[in-house]
MMTF fields as JSON, N, C-alpha, C and O atoms, coordinates in Angstrom:
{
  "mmtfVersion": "1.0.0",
  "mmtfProducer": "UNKNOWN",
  "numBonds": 211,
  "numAtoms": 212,
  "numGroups": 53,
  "numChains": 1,
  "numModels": 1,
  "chainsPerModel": [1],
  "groupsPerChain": [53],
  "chainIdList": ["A"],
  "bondAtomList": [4, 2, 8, 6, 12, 10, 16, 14, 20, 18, 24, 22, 28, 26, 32, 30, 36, 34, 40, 38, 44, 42, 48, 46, 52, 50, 56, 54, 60, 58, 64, 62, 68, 66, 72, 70, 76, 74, 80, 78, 84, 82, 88, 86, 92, 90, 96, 94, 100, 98, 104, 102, 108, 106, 112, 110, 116, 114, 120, 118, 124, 122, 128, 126, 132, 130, 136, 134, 140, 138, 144, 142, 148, 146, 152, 150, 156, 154, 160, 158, 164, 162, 168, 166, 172, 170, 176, 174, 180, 178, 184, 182, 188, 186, 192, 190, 196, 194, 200, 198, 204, 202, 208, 206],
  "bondOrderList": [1, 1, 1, 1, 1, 1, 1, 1, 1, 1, 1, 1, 1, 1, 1, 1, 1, 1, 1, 1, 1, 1, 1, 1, 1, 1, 1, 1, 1, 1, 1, 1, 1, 1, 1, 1, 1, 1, 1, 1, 1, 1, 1, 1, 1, 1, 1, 1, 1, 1, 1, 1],
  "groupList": [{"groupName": "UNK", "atomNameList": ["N", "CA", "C", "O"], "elementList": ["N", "C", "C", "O"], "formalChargeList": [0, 0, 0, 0], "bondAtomList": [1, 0, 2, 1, 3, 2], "bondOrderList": [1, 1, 2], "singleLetterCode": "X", "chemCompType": "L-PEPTIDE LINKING"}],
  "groupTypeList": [0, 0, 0, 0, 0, 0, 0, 0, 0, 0, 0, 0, 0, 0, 0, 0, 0, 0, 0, 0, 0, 0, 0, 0, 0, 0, 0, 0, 0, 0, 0, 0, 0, 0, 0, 0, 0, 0, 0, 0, 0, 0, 0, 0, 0, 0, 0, 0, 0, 0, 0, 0, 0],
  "groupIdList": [1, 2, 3, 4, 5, 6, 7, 8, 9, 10, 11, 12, 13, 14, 15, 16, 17, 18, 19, 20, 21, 22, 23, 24, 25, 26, 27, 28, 29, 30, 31, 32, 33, 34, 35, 36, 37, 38, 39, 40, 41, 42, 43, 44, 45, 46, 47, 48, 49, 50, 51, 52, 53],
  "secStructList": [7, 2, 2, 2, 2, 2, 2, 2, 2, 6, 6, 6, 6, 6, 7, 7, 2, 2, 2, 2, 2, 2, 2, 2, 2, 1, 7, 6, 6, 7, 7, 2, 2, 2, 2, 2, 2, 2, 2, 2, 2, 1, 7, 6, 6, 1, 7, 7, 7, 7, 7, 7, 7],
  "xCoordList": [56.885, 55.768, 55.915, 54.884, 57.176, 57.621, 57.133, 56.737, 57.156, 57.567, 55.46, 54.878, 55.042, 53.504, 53.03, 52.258, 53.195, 52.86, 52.844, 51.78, 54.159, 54.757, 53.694, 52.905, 53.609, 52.722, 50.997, 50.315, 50.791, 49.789, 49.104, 47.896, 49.992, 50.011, 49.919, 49.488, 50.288, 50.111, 49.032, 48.985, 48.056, 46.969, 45.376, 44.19, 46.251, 45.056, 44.277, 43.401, 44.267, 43.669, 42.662, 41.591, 43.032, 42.228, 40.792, 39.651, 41.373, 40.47, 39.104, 38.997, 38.014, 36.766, 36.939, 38.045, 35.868, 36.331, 35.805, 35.99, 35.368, 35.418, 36.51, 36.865, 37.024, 38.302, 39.739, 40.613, 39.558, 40.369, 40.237, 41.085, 38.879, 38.522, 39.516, 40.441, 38.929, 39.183, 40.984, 41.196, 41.745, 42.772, 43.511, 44.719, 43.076, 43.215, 43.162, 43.933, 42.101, 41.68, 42.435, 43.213, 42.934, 44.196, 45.837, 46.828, 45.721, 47.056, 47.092, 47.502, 46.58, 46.225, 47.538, 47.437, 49.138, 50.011, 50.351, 51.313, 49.572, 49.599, 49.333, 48.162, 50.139, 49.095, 48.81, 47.755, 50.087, 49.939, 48.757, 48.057, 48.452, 47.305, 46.034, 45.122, 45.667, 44.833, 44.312, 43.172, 45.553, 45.637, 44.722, 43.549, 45.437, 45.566, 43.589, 42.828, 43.425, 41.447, 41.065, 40.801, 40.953, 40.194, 40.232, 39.228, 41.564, 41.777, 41.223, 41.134, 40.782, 40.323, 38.271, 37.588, 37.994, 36.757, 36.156, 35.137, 36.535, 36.141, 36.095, 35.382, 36.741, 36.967, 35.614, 35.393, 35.008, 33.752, 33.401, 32.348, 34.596, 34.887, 35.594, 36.121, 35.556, 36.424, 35.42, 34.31, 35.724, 35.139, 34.872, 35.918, 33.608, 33.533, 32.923, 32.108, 33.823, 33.124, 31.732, 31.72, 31.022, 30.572, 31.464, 32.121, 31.092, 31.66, 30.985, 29.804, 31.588, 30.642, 30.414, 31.168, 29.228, 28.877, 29.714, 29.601],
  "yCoordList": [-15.067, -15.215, -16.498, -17.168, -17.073, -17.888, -19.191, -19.928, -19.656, -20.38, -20.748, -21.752, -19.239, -19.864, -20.161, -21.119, -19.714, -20.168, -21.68, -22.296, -22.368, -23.69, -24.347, -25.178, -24.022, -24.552, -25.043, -26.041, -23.853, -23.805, -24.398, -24.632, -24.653, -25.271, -26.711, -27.555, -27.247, -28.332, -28.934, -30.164, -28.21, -27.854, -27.935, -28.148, -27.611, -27.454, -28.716, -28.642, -29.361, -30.566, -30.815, -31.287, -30.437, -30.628, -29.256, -29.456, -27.85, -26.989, -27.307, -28.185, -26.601, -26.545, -25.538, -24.999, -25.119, -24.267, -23.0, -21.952, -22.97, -21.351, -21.011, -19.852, -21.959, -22.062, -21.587, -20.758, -22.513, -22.169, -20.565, -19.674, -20.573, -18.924, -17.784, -17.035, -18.018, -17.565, -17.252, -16.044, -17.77, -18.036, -17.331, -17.149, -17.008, -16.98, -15.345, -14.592, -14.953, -13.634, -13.44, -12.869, -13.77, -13.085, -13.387, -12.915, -14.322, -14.36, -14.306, -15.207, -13.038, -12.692, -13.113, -13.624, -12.562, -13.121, -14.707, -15.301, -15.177, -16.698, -17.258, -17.636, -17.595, -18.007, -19.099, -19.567, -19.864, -21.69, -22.016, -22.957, -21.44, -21.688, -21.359, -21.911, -20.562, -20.139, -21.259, -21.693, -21.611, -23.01, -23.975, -24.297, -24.325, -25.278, -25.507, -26.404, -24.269, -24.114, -24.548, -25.745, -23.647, -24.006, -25.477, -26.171, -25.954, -27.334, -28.321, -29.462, -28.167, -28.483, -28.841, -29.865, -27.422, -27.172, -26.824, -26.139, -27.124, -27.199, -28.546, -28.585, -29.474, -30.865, -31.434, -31.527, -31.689, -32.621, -34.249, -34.829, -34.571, -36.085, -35.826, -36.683, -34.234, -34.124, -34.237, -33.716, -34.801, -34.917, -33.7, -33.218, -32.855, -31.509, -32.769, -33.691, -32.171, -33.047, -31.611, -30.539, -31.83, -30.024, -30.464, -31.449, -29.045, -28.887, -29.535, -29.383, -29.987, -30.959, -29.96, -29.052, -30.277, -29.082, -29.378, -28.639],
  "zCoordList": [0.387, -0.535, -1.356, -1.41, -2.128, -2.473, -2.22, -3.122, -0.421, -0.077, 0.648, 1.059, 0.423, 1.096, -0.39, -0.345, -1.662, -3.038, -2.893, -2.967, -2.659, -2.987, -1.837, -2.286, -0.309, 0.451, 0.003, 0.237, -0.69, -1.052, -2.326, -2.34, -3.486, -4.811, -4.169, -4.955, -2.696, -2.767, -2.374, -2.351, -2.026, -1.649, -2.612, -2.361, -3.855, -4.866, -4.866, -5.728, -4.503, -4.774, -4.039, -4.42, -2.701, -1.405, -1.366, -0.949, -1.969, -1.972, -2.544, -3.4, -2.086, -2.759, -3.781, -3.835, -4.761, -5.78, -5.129, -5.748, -4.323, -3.538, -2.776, -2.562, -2.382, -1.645, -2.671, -2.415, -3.951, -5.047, -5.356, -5.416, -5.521, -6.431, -5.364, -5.679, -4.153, -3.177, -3.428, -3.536, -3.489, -3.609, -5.087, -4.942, -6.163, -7.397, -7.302, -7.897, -6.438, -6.255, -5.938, -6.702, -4.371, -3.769, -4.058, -3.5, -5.107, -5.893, -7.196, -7.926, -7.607, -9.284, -10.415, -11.53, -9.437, -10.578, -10.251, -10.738, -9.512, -10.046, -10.975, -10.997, -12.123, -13.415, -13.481, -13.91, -12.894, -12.964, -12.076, -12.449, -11.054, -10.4, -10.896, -10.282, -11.904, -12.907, -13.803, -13.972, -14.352, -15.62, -14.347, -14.538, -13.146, -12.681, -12.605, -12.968, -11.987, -11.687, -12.877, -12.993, -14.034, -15.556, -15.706, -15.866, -15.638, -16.042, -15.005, -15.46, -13.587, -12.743, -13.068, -13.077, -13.272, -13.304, -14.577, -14.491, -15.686, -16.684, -17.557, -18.56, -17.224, -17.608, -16.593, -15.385, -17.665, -17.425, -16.831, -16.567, -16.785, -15.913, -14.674, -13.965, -14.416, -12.886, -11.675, -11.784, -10.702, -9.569, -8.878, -8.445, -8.547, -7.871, -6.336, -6.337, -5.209, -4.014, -3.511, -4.117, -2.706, -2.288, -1.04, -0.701, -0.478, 1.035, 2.459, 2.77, 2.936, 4.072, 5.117, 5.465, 5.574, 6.792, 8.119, 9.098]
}
């Protein structure tokens, strides 16, 4: 579990925020990944890309 966390934290960057949410859901005691979304998608100079078809 550890080791798909660490895979995956490296990841945050690349996710869409459904992709993130997605993710948050299914790792509820993630907290740093929690911080990581808010601080992602709540900061108003952050880049949201959408999803390309």
């Amino acid at each position: 579990m550890l080791l798909y966390n660490l895979i995956n934290k490296q990841n945050f960057a690349t996710m869409t925020r459904p992709e993130f949410w997605q993710y948050i859901l299914e790792h509820r005691e993630d907290e740093e990944a929690v911080l990581i979304y808010i601080e992602r998608f709540q900061d108003p100079n952050a880049k949201v890309y959408p999803p390309t078809k």
